[in-house]
C-alpha positions as CSV (number, residue, x, y, z in Angstrom):
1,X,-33.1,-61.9,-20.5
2,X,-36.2,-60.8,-22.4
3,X,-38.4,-61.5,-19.1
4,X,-36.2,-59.1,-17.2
5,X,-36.5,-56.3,-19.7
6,X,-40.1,-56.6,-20.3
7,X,-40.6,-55.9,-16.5
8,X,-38.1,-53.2,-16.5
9,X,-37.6,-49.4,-17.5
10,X,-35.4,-50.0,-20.7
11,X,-34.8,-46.4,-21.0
12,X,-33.4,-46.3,-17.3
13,X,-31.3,-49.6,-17.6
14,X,-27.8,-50.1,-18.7
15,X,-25.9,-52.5,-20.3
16,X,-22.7,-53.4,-18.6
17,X,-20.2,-56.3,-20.6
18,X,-17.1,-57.7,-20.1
19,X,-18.0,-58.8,-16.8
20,X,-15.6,-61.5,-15.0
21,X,-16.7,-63.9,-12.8
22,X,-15.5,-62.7,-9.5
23,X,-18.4,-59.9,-10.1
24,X,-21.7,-60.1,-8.3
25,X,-25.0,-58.4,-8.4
26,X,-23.9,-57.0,-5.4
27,X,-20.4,-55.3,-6.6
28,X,-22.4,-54.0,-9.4
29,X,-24.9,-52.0,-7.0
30,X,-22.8,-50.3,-4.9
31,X,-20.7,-49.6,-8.2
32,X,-23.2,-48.3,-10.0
33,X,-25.0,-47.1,-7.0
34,X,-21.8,-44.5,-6.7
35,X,-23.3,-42.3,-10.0
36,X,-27.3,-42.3,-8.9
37,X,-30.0,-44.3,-7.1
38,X,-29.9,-48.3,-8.5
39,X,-33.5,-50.3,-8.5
40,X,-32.1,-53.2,-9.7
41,X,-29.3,-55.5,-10.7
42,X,-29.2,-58.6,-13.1
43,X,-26.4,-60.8,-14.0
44,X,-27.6,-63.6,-16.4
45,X,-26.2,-67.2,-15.5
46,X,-26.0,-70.0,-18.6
47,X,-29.1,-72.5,-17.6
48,X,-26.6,-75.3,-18.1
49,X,-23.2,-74.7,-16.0
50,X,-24.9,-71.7,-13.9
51,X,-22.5,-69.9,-15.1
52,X,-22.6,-65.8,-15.8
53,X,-22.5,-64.9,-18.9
54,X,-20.2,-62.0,-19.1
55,X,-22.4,-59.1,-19.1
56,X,-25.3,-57.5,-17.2
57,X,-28.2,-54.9,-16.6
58,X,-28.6,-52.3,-13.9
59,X,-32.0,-50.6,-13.8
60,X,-31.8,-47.1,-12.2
61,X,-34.4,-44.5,-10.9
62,X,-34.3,-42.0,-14.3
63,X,-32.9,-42.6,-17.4
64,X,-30.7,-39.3,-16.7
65,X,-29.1,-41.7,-14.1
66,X,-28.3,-44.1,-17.0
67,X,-27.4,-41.5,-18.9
68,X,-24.9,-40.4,-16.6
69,X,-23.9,-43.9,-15.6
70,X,-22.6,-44.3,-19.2
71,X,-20.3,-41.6,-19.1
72,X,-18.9,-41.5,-16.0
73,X,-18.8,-45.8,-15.9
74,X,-18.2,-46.6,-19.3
75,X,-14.3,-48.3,-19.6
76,X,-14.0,-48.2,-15.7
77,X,-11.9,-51.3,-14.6
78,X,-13.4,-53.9,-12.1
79,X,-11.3,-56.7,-11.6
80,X,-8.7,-55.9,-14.2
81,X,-11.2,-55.7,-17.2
82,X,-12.4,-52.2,-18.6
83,X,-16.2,-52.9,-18.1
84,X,-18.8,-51.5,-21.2
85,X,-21.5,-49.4,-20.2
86,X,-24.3,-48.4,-22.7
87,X,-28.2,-47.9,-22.5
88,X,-30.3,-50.4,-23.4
89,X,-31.7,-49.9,-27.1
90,X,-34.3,-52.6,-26.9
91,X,-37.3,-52.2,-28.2
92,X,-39.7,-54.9,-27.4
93,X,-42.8,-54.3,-28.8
């Protein structure tokens, strides 16, 4: 998780939780793609059973996107759970 934020604008990404499995990286983008312009999608997978983890990170253009992607996004339901949506608040340095 770290590696992905360090290569990525934290202050364009989002956090998205209460993911189920059925979700993929690509549900998420064309979601998230439907409130402004994506660069990139993450779902973390456990090292051990490959399985996801139950949340995710979706990188967009300007962190107005995010911004907006919060708002609009936030409680939405994708395959019957109410998905969280928040910016990233990392700092890393």
């Amino acid at each position: 998780m770290a590696n992905f934020l360090n290569q990525k604008n934290n202050a364009a990404s989002v956090y998205v939780g209460n993911l189920e499995e059925p979700v993929t990286e690509d549900l998420l983008w064309e979601l998230f793609l439907q409130v402004g312009p994506v660069v990139s999608v993450n779902i973390p997978r456990d090292k051990v059973s490959g399985q996801q983890q139950g949340y995710g990170f979706v990188e967009f253009k300007t962190e107005e996107d995010a911004e907006y992607a919060c708002k609009v996004l936030n409680m939405v339901k994708l395959c019957g759970r109410g998905i969280k949506v928040q910016q990233t608040s990392l700092d890393l340095k």
